[in-house]
N, C-alpha and C positions, 0 to 999 in steps of 0.2 A: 729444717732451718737452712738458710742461703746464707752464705762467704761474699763477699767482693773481693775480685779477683784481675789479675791483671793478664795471665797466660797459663797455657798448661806446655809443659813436654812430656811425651810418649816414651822417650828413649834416652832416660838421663842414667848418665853412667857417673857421676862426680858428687853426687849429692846424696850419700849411701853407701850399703851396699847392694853387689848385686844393680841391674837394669830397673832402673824407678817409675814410676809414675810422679813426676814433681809438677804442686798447683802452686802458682805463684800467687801468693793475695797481695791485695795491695795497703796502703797507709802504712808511714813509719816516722817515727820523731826525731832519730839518731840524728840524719842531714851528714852523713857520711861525706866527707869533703871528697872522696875516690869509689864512691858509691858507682859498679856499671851499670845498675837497676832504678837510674833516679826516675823515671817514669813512674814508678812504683809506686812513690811516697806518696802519691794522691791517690783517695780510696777511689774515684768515678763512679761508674752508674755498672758495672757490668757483674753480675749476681748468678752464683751459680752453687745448686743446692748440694747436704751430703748425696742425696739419691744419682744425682747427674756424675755427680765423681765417680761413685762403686759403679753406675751403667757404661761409663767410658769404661773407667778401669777395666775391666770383665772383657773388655773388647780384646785387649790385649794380654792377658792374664797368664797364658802359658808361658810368656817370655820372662813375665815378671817372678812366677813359680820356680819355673827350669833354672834360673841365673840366682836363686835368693834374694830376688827383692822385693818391691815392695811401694808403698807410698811414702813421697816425701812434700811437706808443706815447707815452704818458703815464700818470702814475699820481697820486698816491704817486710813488715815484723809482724809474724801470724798470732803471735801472742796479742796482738790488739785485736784479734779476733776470736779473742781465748775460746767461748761459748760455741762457735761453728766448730772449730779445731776440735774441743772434746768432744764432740758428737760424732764427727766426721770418723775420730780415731778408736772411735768405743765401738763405731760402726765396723771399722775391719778388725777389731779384734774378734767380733763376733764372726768375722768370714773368715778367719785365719790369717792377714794381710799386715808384714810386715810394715810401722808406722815408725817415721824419723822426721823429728823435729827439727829445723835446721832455724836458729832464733840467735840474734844480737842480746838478749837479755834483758831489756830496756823496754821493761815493763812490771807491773806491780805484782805481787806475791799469789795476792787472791789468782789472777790469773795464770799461771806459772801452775798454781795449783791445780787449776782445773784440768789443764791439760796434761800433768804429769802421768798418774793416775794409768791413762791407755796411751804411752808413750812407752816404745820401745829403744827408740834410740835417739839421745839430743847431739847434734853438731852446732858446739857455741862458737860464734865471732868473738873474741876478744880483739879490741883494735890495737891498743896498750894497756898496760896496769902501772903505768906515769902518769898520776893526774893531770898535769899541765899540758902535757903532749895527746890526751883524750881529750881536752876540752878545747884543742887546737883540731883535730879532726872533725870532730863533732859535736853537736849541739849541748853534751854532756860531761861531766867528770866520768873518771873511773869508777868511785864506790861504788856508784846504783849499780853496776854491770860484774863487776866484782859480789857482789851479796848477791845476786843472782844466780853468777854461778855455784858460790858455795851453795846456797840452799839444792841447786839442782843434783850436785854433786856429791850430798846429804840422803840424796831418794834412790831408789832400788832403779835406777835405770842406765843403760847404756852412754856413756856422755866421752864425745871427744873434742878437745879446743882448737879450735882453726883460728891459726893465725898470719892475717895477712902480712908476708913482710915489704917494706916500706925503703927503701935506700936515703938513708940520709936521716930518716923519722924515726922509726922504730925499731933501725936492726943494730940499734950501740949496744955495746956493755952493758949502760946502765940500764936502757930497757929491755934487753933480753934478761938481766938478771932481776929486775923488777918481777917478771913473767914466772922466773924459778920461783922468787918466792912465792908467790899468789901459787901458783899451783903444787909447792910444797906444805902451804897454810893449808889444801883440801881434806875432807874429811879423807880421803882413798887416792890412791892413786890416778891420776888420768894419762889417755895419751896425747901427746901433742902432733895435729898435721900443718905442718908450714906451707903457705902459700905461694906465689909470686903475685907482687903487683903489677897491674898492668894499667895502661891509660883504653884500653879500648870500650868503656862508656863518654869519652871525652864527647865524640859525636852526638850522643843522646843529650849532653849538658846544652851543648848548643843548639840541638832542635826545638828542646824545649825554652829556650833563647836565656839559656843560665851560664854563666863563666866558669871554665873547670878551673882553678883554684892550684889545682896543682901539675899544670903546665909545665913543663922542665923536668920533674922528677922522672928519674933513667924507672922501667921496667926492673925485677929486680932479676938477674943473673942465675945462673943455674951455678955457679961461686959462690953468690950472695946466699941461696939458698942451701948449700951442703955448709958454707962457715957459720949459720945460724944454727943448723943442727948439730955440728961437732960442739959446737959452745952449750948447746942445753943438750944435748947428749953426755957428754963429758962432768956433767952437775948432776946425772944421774935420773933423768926425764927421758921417757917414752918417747919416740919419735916415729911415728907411721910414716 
C-alpha cells in the first residue's frame, strides 16, 4: 500500500520519544489559521509505499534502537490516511519499531479505529476546547475533536495532549480552565505538553500566495508558557 506524503526527517527529536523517524503525509481539513505546515493540506502526487518506509528506516535503526525511538506519522492529518497508517504501524510492530501517532483528531471514528489497534503512542493537538474560539482558528468547532479524544483516551494506548499556547487566544482563564475540564471529563488521566506559538510558517502562507491571518500575534513567551502551567498544574493536571 502507498501514503501520500509531503517529507520525511531522519532525526526528529520532538515528535516522541527518543530520535524518530517522522513521515510527514499530507491532506488536512482543520485549515489551522497558525498552521507552520500549510503546504501540507494538499494531498499532491508524491507516493510513498509501507516497504520504502521500513527500507529507509532500517538505514538508520541503530540510532533509533540505542535512544528509544522509533516511528512517528504526522502530516497534514495521517488519520485521512487511516488505511496506509494501519499497515504501516502493524508493519513495525511485527519488527519491534516503536509507532506514535501525532493527529489533530479531526477525523471519523471508523478511522481512528483502524489505526488505534498497532498504535503505541498518540500526541493529540487540541487547539482549544472553547467552541467559538475553535471555530475562529479553524475550519471546525470543538466537539468533533473533543469526541475524539475521549474515544482515544478510552483505548489501551499511550496518549499525551499538546497544546499549542496562543497569547491573547487561548491562554485566558477561561480557556485554560475550558481544557481542565475536558481533560478532567477523560476516562484516565492524561498528561498535558504546552507548546509555544510561533509565526515561523508565516513564510510558507505567503509562498503559497495565502495571508497569514494572524499577523501581530507576539510568539508566546517562556512567562507565558510556565503561567500556563502553574494554572493547570495548580487544578491538579500533569504537565511534561
Amino acid at each position: 500500500m502507498q501514503g501520500y506524503y509531503h517529507s520525511v526527517e531522519t532525526f526528529g527529536t520532538v515528535d516522541g520519544k527518543g530520535i524518530r523517524y517522522v513521515l510527514f503525509l499530507t491532506g488536512c481539513a482543520l485549515g489551522c489559521r497558525f498552521c507552520h505546515n500549510p503546504d501540507t493540506w494538499v494531498r499532491g502526487e508524491k507516493t510513498i509505499t509501507v516497504e520504502q518506509v521500513l527500507s529507509d528506516y532500517s538505514k538508520y535503526r541503530p540510532y533509533y534502537d540505542a535512544s528509544g525511538g522509533g516511528i512517528t506519522v504526522s502530516g497534514g492529518e495521517p488519520l485521512l490516511q487511516a488505511a496506509f497508517v494501519a499497515e504501516l504501524f502493524a508493519a513495525c510492530r511485527l519488527q519491534g519499531i516503536h509507532t506514535t501517532l501525532d493527529t489533530a483528531g479531526f477525523a471519523d471514528r471508523s478511522s481512528i479505529d483502524q489505526v488505534l489497534p498497532h498504535t503505541d503512542t498518540v500526541l493529540f493537538g487540541l487547539k482549544t476546547a472553547v467552541n467559538r474560539t475553535h471555530q475562529d482558528l479553524t475550519t471546525s468547532g470543538a466537539e468533533p475533536i473533543v469526541q475524539s479524544l475521549r474515544h482515544i483516551a478510552a483505548a489501551p494506548v499511550a496518549l499525551i495532549l499538546r497544546y499549542i499556547l496562543i497569547p491573547g487566544l487561548n491562554n485566558s482563564e477561561e480557556e485554560l480552565g475550558a481544557l481542565v475540564q475536558v481533560i478532567n471529563s477523560l476516562p484516565r488521566p492524561i498528561a498535558v505538553e504546552l507548546l509555544p506559538y510561533h509565526a515561523m510558517g508565516a513564510t510558507k502562507w505567503s509562498r503559497l500566495g495565502n495571508e497569514y491571518s494572524l499577523t501581530g500575534i507576539p510568539p508566546a513567551s517562556a512567562a507565558d508558557i510556565e503561567e500556563a502551567k502553574a494554572f493547570l498544574a495548580g487544578r491538579g493536571l500533569m504537565i511534561l
